[in-house]
Each structure stands twice: as structure tokens, then as C-alpha cells.
C-alpha positions in Angstrom: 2.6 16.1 21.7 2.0 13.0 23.4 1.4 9.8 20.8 1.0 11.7 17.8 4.5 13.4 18.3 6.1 13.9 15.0 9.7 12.4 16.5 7.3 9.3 18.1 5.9 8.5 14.4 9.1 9.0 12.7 11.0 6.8 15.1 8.3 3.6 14.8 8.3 4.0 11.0 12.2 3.7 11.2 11.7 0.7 13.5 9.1 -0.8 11.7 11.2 -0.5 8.5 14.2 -2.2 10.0 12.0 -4.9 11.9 11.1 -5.7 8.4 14.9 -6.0 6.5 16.2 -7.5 9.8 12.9 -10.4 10.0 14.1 -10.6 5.5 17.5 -11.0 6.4 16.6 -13.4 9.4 14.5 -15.3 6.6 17.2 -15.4 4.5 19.8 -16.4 6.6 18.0 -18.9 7.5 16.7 -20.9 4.4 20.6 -20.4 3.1 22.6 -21.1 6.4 20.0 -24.2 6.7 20.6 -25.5 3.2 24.3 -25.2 3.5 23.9 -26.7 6.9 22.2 -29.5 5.7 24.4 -29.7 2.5 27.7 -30.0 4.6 26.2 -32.5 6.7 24.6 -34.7 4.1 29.0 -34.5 2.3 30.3 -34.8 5.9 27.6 -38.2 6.9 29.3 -39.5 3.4 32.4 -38.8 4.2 32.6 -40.8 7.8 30.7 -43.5 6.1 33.4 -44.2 3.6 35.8 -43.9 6.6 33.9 -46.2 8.3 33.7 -48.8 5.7 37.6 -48.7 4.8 38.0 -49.5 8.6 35.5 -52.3 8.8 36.4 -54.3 5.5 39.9 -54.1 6.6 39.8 -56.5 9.1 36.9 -59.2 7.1 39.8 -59.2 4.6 42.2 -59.7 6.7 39.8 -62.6 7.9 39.2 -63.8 4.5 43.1 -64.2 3.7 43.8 -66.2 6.6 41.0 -68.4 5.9 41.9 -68.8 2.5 45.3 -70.0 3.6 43.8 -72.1 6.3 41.9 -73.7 3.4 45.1 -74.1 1.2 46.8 -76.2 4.3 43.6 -78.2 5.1 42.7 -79.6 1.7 45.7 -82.5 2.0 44.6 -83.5 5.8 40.9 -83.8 4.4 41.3 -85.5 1.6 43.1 -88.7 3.0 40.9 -91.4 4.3 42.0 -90.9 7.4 42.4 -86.9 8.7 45.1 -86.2 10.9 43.1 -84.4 13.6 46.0 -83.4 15.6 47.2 -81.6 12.2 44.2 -80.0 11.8 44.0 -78.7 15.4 47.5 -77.3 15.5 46.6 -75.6 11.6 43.1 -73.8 13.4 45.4 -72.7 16.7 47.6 -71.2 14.3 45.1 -69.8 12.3 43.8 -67.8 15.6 46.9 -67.0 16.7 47.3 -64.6 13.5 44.0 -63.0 13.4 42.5 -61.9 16.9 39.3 -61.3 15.5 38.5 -65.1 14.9 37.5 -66.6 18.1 36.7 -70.1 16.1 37.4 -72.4 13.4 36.0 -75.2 11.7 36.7 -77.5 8.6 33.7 -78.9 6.9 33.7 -82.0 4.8 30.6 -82.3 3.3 29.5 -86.0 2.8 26.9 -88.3 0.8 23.9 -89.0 1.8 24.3 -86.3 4.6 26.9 -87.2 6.0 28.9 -84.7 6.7 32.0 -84.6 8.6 33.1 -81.7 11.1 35.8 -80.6 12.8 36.1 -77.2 15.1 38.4 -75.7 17.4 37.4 -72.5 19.6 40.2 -70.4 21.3 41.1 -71.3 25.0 39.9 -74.8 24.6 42.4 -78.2 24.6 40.9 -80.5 22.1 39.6 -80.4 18.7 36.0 -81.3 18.0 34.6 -83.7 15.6 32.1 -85.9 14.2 29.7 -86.6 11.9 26.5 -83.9 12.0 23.2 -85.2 12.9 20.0 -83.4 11.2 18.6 -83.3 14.3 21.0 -80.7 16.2 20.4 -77.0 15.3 24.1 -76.8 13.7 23.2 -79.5 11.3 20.5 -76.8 9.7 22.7 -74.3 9.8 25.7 -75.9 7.5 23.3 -77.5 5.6 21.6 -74.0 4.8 25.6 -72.4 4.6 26.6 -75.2 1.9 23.1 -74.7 0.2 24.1 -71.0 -0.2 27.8 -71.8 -0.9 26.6 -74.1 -4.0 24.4 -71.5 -5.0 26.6 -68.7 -5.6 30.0 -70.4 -5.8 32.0 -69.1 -4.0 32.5 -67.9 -0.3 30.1 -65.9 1.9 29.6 -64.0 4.8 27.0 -65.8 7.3 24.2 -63.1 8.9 25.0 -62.7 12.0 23.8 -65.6 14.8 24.2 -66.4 18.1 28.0 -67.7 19.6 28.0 -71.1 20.5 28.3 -70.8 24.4 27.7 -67.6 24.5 24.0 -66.8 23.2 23.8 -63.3 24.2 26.3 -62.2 21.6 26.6 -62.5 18.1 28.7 -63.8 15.8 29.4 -64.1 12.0 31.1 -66.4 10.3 33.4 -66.6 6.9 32.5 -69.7 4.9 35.6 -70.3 2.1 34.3 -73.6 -0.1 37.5 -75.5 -1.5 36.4 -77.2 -5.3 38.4 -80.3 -6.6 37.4 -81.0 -10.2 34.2 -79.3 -9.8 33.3 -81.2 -7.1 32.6 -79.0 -3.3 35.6 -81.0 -1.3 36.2 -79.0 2.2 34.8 -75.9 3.7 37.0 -73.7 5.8 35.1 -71.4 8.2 36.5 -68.5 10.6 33.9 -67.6 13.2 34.4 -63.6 14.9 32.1 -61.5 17.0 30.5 -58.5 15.8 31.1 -56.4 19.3 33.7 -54.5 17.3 31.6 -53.6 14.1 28.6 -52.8 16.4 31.7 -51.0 18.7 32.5 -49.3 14.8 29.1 -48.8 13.7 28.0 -46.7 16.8 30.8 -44.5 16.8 29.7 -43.3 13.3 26.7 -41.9 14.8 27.4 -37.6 14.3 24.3 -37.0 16.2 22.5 -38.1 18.9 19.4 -39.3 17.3 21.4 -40.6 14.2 20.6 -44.3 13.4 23.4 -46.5 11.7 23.3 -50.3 10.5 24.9 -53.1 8.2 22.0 -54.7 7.0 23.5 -58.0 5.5 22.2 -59.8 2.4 19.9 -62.5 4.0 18.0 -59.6 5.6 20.4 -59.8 9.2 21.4 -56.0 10.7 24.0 -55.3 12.8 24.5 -52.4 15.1 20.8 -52.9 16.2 20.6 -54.4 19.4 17.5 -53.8 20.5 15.2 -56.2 19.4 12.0 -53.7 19.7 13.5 -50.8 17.8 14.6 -53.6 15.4 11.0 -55.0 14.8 9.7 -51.2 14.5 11.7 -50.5 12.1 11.1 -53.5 10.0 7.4 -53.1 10.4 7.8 -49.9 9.0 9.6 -51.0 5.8 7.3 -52.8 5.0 4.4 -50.4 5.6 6.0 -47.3 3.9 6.2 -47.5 0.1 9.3 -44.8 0.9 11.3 -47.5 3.1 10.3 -50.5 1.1 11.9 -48.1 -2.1 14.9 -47.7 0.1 14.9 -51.2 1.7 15.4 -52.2 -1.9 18.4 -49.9 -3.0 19.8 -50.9 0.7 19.9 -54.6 -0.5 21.2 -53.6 -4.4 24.5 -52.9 -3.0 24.1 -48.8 -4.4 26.5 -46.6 -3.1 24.2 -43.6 -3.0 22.4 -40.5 -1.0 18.4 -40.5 -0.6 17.3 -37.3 1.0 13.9 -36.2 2.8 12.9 -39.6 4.2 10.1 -39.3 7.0 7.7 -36.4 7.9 8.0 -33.5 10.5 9.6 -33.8 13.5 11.3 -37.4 12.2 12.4 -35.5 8.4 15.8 -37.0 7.5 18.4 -38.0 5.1 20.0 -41.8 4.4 23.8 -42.5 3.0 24.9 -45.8 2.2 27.6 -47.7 1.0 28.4 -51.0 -0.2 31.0 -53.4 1.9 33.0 -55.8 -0.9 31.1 -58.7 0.5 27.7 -57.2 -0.2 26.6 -55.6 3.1 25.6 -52.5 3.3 26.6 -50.0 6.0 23.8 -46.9 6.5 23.4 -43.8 8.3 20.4 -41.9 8.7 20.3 -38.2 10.3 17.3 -36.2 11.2 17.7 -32.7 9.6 16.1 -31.6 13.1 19.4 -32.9 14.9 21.4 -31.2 11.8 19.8 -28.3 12.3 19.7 -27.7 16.1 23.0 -25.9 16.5 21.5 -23.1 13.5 18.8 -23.1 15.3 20.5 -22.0 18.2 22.4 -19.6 16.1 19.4 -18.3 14.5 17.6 -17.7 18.2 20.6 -15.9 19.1 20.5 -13.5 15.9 16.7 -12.9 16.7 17.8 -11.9 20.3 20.4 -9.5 19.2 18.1 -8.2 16.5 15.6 -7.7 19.1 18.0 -5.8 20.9 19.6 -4.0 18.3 16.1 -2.8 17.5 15.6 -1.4 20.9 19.1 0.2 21.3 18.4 1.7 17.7 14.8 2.7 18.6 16.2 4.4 21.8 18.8 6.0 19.7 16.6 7.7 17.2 14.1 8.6 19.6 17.0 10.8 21.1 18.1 12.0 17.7 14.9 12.3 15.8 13.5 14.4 19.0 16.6 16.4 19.2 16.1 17.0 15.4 12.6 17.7 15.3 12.2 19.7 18.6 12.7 23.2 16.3 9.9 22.0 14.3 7.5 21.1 18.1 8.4 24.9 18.8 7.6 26.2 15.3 4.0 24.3 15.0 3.3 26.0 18.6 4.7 29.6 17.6 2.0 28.8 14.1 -0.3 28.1 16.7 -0.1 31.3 18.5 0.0 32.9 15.0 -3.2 31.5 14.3 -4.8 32.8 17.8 -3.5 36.0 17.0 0.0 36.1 18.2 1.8 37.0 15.2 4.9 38.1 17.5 5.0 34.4 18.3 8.5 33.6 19.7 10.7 31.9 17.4 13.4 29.3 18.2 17.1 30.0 17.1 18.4 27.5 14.9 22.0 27.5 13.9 22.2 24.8 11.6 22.4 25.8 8.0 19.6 23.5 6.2 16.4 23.0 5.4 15.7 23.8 9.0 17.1 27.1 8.9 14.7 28.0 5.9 12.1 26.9 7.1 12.3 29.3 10.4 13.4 31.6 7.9 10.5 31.1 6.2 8.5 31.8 9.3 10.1 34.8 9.6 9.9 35.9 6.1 5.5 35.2 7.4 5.6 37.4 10.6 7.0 40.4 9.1 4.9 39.6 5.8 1.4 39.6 8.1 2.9 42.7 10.1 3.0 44.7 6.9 0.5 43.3 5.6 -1.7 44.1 9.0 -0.9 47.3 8.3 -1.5 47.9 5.4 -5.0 46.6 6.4 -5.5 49.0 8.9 -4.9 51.3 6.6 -7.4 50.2 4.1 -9.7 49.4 6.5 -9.8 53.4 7.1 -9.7 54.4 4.0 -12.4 52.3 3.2 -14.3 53.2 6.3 -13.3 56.6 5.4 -14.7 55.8 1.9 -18.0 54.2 3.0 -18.8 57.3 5.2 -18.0 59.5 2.1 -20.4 57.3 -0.1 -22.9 57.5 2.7 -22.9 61.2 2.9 -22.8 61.3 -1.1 -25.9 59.2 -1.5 -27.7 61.0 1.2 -26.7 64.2 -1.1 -28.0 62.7 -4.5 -31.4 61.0 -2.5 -31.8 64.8 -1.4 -31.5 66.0 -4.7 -34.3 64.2 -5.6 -38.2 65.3 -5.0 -40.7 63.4 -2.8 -42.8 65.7 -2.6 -45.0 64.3 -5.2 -48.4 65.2 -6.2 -51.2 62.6 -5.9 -51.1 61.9 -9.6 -47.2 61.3 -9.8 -44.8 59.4 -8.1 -41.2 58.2 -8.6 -38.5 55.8 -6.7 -35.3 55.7 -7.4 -32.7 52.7 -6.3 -29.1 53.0 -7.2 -27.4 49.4 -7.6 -24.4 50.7 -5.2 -24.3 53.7 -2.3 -24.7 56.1 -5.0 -26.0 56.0 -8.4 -26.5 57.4 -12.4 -30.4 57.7 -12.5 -32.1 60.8 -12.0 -35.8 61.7 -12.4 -36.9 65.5 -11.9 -40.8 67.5 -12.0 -41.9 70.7 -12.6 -45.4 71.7 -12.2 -45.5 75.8 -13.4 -48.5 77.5 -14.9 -51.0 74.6 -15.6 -47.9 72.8 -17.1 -46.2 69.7 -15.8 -42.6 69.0 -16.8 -40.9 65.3 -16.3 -38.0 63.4 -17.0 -36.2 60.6 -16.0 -32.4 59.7 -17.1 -29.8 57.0 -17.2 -26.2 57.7 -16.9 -23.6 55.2 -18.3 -21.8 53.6 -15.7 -22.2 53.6 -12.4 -21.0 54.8 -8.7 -19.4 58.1 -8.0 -18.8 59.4 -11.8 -22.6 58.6 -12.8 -23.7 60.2 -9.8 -21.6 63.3 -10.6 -22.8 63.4 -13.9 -26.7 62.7 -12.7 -26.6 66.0 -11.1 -25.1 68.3 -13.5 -27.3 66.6 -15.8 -30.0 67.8 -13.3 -29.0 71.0 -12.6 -28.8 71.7 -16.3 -32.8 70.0 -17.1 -33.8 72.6 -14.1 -32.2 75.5 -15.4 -33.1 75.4 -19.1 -37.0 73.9 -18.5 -37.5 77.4 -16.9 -36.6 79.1 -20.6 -40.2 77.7 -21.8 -38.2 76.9 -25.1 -39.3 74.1 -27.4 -39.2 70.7 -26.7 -36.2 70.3 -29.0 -34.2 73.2 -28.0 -34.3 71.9 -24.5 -33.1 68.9 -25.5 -30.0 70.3 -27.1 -29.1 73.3 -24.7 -28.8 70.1 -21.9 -27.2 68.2 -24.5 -24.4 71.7 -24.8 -24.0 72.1 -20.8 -23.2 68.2 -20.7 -21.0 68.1 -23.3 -18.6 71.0 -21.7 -17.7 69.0 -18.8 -18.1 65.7 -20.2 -13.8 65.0 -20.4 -14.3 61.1 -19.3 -16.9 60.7 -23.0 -19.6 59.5 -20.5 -23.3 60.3 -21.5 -26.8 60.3 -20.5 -29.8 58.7 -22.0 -33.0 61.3 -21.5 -36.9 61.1 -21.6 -37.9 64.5 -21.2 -41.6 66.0 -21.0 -44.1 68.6 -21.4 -47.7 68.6 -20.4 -50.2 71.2 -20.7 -52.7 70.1 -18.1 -55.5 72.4 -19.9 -55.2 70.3 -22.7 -53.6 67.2 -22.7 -51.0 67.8 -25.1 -47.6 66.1 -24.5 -44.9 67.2 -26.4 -41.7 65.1 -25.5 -38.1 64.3 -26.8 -36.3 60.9 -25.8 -32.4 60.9 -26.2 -31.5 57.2 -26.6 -33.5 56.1 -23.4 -35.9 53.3 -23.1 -39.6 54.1 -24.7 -42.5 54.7 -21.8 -44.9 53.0 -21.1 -48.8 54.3 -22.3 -51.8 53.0 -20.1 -54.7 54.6 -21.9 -57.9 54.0 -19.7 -59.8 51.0 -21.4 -57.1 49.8 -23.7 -54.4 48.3 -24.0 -51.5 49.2 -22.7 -48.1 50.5 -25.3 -45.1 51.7 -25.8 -44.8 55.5 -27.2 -43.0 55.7 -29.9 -40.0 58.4 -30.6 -37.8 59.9 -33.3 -34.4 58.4 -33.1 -31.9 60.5 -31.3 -28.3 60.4 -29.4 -27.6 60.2 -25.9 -26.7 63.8 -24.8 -22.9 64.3 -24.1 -21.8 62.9 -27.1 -22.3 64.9 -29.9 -22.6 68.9 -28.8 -24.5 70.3 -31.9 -26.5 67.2 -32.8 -29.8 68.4 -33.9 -33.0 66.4 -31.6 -36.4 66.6 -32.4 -39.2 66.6 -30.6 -42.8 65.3 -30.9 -46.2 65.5 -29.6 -49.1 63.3 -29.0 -52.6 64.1 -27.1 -53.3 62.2 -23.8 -56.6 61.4 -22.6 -57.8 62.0 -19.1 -57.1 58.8 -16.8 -54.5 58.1 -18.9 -51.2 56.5 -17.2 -47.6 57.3 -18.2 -45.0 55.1 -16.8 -41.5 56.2 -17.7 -38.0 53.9 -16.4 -34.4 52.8 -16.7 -32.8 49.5 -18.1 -32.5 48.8 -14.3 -36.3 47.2 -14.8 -36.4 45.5 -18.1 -32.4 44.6 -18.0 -32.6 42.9 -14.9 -31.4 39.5 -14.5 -32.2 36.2 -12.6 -29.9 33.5 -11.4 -30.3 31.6 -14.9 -28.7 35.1 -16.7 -32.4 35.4 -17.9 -33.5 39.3 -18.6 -37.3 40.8 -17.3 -37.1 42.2 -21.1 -40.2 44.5 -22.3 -42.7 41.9 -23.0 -42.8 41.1 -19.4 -43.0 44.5 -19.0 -45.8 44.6 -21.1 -47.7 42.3 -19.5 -47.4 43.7 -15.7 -49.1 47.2 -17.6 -51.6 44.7 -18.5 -52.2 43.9 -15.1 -52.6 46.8 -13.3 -55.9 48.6 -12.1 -56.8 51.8 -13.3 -57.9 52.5 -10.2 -54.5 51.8 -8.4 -52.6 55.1 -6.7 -49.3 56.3 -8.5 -47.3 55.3 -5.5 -49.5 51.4 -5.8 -48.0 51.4 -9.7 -44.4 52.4 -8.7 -44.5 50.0 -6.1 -45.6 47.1 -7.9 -43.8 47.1 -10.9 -40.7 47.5 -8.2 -41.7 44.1 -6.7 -42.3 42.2 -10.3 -38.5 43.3 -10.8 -37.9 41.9 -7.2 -39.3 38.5 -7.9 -37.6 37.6 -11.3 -34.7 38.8 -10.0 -35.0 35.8 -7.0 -32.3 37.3 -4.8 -29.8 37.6 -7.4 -27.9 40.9 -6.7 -29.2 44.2 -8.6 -26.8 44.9 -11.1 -27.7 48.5 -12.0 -29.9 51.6 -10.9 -33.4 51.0 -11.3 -35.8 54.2 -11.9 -39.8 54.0 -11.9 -41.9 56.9 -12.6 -45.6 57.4 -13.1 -47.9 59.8 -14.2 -51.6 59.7 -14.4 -53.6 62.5 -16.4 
């Protein structure tokens, strides 16, 4: 059946309906699995950060309490006049003996007037350093900007991170504890360390490979940043972005906190940070396309097995469905061949019991059904043929009962509605005196014509009894009434003309009045006594009458076939058309000219719609 195969159709609107709940459930597998996805990571990235900062304010504590003790021991060589310096040296190798992390020491005595006193020790040297700071050396700016912050907050603080002394490619932070006598700022103790292990800490939080994490510290200093470029970037960009600067700000509040959906497209990402207890704040920021890559993946592979599943399952029902639906390929073509005549069409066994079965059953149920019924055609068809030629042979009998053989001053026509008819019309012409008639039987077809000619028989036999009008009325009316078993009945103009004088005397049983067309006036109907149809009443008493007809005088007798007929609308001809046709026509016009003509006025109102009873014209002309 090629593309338009039933099993083809089914199996792409199978496919086509899994496509679509495999591409929903790909949708929604994907919005959730990416939302939990992204959830888990955002409570994972928090998770590691906490982690993270346990592990790195472990060790500044650690600092913190050996620089508080440093402090505690220093106090009493600082406040004589005269500082034991080789005390003070042995207290700082100590101190860096007990914490690895500090690489450096110093005791500050601030002074008046600027002058302020120093003293440092750095691990792996010999002697302690001292003197008095002078404004002009870059250290001087420094402690004077660490005291300046150390007055104004009161307590100890974390330096940003700066460059080692010595070693200006690294960094270093320092720890400045301020000792207070009375109020009064006496020593500072400070414990310098590198930050190689928090940047060593910091990038080892990074879950992904794109991730970017930082301590940004309270004067504005970040640490796990070591490339000054990205650095600058990134600071540009705070200050650009009305989203960063917000963020910058809750970064320096010290807010322990999540902000999602920072960034746009491909750079779309989430920040956590946390506080460290000296008011740092570590921060990781992920990109949800890094978080998401691995679904991604997983999601790629689910469209390829979908894809796949699709064609295995499109295979699949191809087989099935064209398995299945192969009895119903065979069946259209055995309808086929039904339809070109093959009704003996070859059906295919089935043996499954469902809807199937039926519906070969049904075919089956249809062959021997138009077998029987072919049959029975044929048989019809005979009969009918049979039927036809019958009819034919009976309407050629009733035509021949009929005269033609008119005279030139009558003539009749006669046109049943089907092969046969209930009309008659009969003449006599015997001893200078013309007999006529013309008849309507009810109904039509076989019975009508049956009754026309013993209706016929019976006007012939008694007009040649000479008997009155009247009596020859009623002694047709008797003969039709013995065989009339099926109450059927005739309605009957009969008449007598002497044509010596012109006297008509006549007798109408129920029929339709005729038509007078007196030469030079105006045409009318005759009038008649009232009487029944003969066949109906065997003893009914009819009467007859007489009128005198001038010469050139025109009679025009007919059925309800002419003033009964109908047109398309279910309009009748009815008598005042008649009427005015009679008006119409030339006294000069043949018999056979009249019969004709009225014929064709019927013709023309009717306007093709079928002739629905026997139409009868007759006309005499005195």
C-alpha cells in the first residue's frame, strides 16, 4: 500500500505519540534533576565552605594565642628604660619555635613625637633587629597606619595581606596584638605568617573547574587571587554592576549567607560566604553551567537512548502492527474485487477470536448476502422483464381496442399515464346517428385497463339496443356492477346525435362537463343532471337530457388527465385554463389540429413534470 499503508500510519502515530511523552518526560526530568542538581550543589558549596573556614581559623587562632602570650612576657622587658634585647630575642625564637606558621616577630613600642621604637626577629637569622623608625622608610607608614587602626578599634587586627620583607613575590599577613597600661597604648606585639597555605586552602575548595574562591579582608585586600589581571577585572566589575557592588557590600558586612543567580548566560552563577572570627570573609562562586555539565551529560545520554528506544520501538510495531493488520490489506483487496465484480473474492482465514474474526465474518455474512441477493435479482429482473413484455402486449391490446379510424369531423387520442391505462373513448356512426363517449376509470394500470374494456364492450353492446339515453346509461351501469368485486367505478359522458337534426341527447355519470364551441361565441361548459359513477350503485336511476347543436358547432369531451394535471410547483391546469385555450382556438382548425393542441397546452404547464394520470381528448364538430 506503499505510504499510505494502514500499519505505516498506525506505526508513526504510535511514534509520534511517544516522541512526545518521551521529549515531556525529557523536559521534566530535566527542569527537576537540574533544580535538585543545583540545590545539592548550592548545600554541598556551603558545606565545604564551613569546612574550610573551621580549617583556616584554626591555625590564626592558634596564632593569636601565642601572640597574646608573647605580649604577656614582653610588657616587663619594654617597659624598663632600658629593654633587655637579648630577652626579647630569645622570647620571639621561642615564640616561632611553637607556631610554624609565624615566620616573624616584632615588638612595637610606640613613642612621642614619632618616635617609635622597634624590635624584630625573623626565623633563620642570628640577631635581633632594632631601632627607632624613620618616617621616611616604607615600614614607618605601615606601623604608623597599623597603630592608627589599632587605636581606632581597640583592640587587635589582622593586617591585609602585603608583601614579605625579603621576599616581595610572596605575601604575608600579619597579627597586630596592642598591650594597654592605664589606658595608655604601651607595646604592640606582632606575628608575621605567609598566606601560601590559605591560598594552598582556598584553592582546594574550588568543586569545579571554573569555580572562583577568595578571602576578601576588611581593608578591601583578597587572598587566593594571584593574578593581578583577573584581580583588577574583577574589581572593575564590582564596581560597574549594581549586582556585585550589592554583593561586594554583604561580602564586607561579615553575613553568613547564599546569593543565587549572579551573572547572565553562559557566566550564570551562585555565591556562598562566610564570616572568619576576625572579619574576613571566605567566598565561593560556582557557575550553574559547571554544576550542570555532568546532567547535561546525563540528559544527552537519555535523549540518545530515547532516540533509540524510539527506533527499536518503531521497528517493533512496524512488525506487529503489519502482522496485525495484514488480514485487514487482504480484506480491503478482496472489497476491491467485490466492488469490480468479484463477489467470490478470496477471503483470508483468520483464527484469532476478536474483532478481527467478525469482521471477516462480516464479510462473509456480505458475499453470501449479495449472492442471494443476486439472485434474487435475476429473478426479478425476469419477472419484471417478463412483466414489461406482458404490459407491452396488454397496451398494444387496449391501443387496438380503440378506433382511429376517425371521420373528418371527429378525432380522439388517448395517453395512459403508465403501459396501460383506465380511459376509454368509443364512436358509433349508424343510420344518420352518431354515438360518443369517453370514460375515466378509478385507478390506474392493469385493473383500470380491465375495467376500461368491459366498460367498452358493455357501451358497444347496449348502444346497438337504440334505447333511451337513460336506459343506456343504467343497463352499462348493471353489466359493470356484476363484475365490479374490487368497488372500482367509471365516470361516463355518453352521447347521441341525430345528424339530420342536431339534436344531442346525452347522460354524464360523474365525469367532467364538455366543452361547447358554438361558432361565433363563446366557448362553455354543458351542463348535466347530477348522477353516480356507474359500478357503484346497480339500480341507481340516471337521467338523461337534450340540447340542440348548431352546425359548426365544436364538442370537446376529456378526462381529469387535462384539467388535473400538475406542474413542478403542485399547481393544477384547472378548467378556467381550460376555458381559455377553447377561447383560443380557430373555428377553422381540423379535429385532429384541436386534439393536438389542447394535448400540447397540457404539455407545457406540465414543464416536464411526469404525467400523473391518463389523459383523454375528444372532439366533435357538427
Amino acid at each position: 500500500m506503499g505510504k499510505r499503508s494502514f500499519s505505516r500510519r498506525l506505526s508513526w502515530r504510535i511514534i509520534g505519540i511517544a516522541s512526545l511523552i518521551i521529549v515531556a518526560m525529557l523536559l521534566v526530568v530535566g527542569i527537576v534533576s537540574n533544580q535538585i542538581i543545583a540545590d545539592e550543589a548550592t548545600r554541598a558549596a556551603q558545606h565545604i565552605l564551613h569546612g574550610t573556614i573551621s580549617e583556616i581559623e584554626r591555625p590564626l587562632g592558634e596564632v593569636e594565642i601565642v601572640t597574646q602570650t608573647v605580649a604577656a612576657h614582653a610588657i616587663q622587658y619594654t617597659t624598663s628604660d632600658k629593654p633587655s634585647e637579648a630577652a626579647i630575642q630569645l622570647l620571639m625564637q621561642r615564640t616561632i619555635e611553637q607556631d610554624s606558621l609565624i615566620y616573624a616577630c616584632s615588638v612595637i613600642i610606640p613613642g612621642k613625637e614619632g618616635n617609635t621604637t622597634y624590635y624584630s626577629y625573623m626565623d633563620g637569622e642570628d640577631s635581633l633587629h632594632s631601632g627607632v623608625l624613620d618616617n621616611a622608610r616604607p615600614e614607618a607608614r605601615w606601623i604608623d597606619a597599623m597603630i592608627a587602626d589599632i587605636v581606632k578599634k581597640g583592640d587587635a587586627v589582622w593586617s591585609d595581606p602585603h608583601r614579605q620583607l625579603g621576599h616581595p613575590d610572596e605575601q604575608a599577613i600579619t597579627f597586630c596584638y596592642p598591650v594597654y597600661i592605664d589606658g595608655r597604648l604601651m607595646t604592640i606585639v606582632t606575628a608575621d605568617l605567609s598566606t601560601e597555605w590559605m591560598e594552598h586552602k582556598v584553592e582546594t575548595l574550588r568543586p569545579y573547574k571554573n569555580s572562583l574562591t577568595s578571602i576578601l579582608c576588611s581593608g578591601g585586600g583578597v587572598i587566593g587571587i594571584r593574578d593581578t589581571a583577573q584581580l583588577a577585572q574583577i574589581r572593575k566589575s564590582f564596581a560597574e554592576d549594581k549586582e556585585l557592588a550589592s554583593l561586594g557590600e554583604d561580602l564586607l558586612s561579615g553575613k553568613d549567607s547564599l546569593r543565587r543567580r549572579i551573572g547572565k548566560g553562559k557566566n550564570l552563577s551562585f555565591v556562598v560566604f562566610g564570616p572568619l572570627h576576625n572579619g574576613w570573609t571566605l567566598s565561593l562562586t560556582c557557575r550553574y553551567r559547571d554544576v550542570l555539565a555532568r546532567v547535561a551529560k546525563m540528559q544527552v545520554n537519555l535523549l540518545v537512548i530515547g532516540l533509540f528506544g524510539l527506533l527499536v520501538l518503531f521497528v517493533v510495531c512496524r512488525l506487529v502492527i503489519r502482522r496485525l493488520s495484514k488480514p485487514i490489506t487482504q480484506l480491503s483487496e478482496s472489497a476491491l474485487n467485490m466492488a469490480k465484480g468479484d463477489f467470490n473474492a478470496e477471503l483470508p482465514e483468520i483464527k484469532s477470536q476478536d474483532e478481527m474474526k467478525n469482521l471477516r465474518d462480516s464479510f462473509v455474512f456480505m458475499q453470501n448476502s449479495i449472492a442471494d441477493y443476486i439472485e434474487e435479482l435475476k429473478t426479478t429482473t425476469a419477472a419484471n422483464e417478463r412483466m414489461e413484455s406482458e404490459l407491452g402486449v396488454a397496451r398494444n391490446i387496449q391501443m387496438g381496442m380503440l378506433r382511429t379510424d376517425f371521420p373528418p369531423r371527429l378525432h380522439a387520442l388517448l395517453n395512459p399515464a403508465k403501459e396501460v391505462g383506465g380511459d376509454l373513448y368509443d364512436y358509433i356512426i349508424k343510420d344518420k346517428t352518431l354515438y360518443f363517449a369517453v370514460g375515466d376509470v378509478s385507478g390506474k394500470g392493469v385493473p383500470a385497463s380491465l375495467m376500461m374494456a368491459i366498460t367498452r364492450a358493455a357501451l358497444r353492446f347496449v348502444s346497438g339496443l337504440n334505447l333511451p339515453m337513460n336506459e343506456t346509461m343504467g343497463r352499462i351501469n348493471g353489466s359493470v356492477c356484476d363484475i365490479n368485486s374490487n368497488n372500482m367505478f367509471v365516470t361516463l359522458f355518453v352521447g347521441r346525435i341525430d345528424l339530420t337534426t342536431g339534436r344531442m341527447e346525452y347522460c354524464n355519470a360523474g365525469h367532467n362537463p364538455i366543452l361547447i364551441l358554438p361558432p361565433g361565441g363563446k366557448p362553455y361548459y354543458l351542463k348535466a343532471k347530477p348522477n353516480l359513477a356507474i359500478g357503484l350503485f346497480e339500480d341507481f336511476p340516471y337521467q338523461s337530457e337534450s340540447i340542440d347543436i348548431v352546425p359548426g358547432t365544436r364538442i370537446v369531451a376529456y378526462t381529469d388527465g387535462v384539467n388535473e394535471a400538475e406542474n413542478a410547483d403542485k399547481a393544477l391546469f384547472g378548467n378556467d385554463r381550460l376555458l381559455r385555450w377553447a377561447e383560443g382556438v380557430d373555428a377553422s382548425d381540423s379535429e385532429k389540429a384541436v386534439v393536438e393542441s389542447l394535448y400540447d397546452a397540457v404539455k407545457v404547464f406540465a414543464a416536464g413534470n411526469p404525467q400523473n394520470d391518463d389523459i383523454t381528448i375528444m372532439s366533435v364538430k357538427l
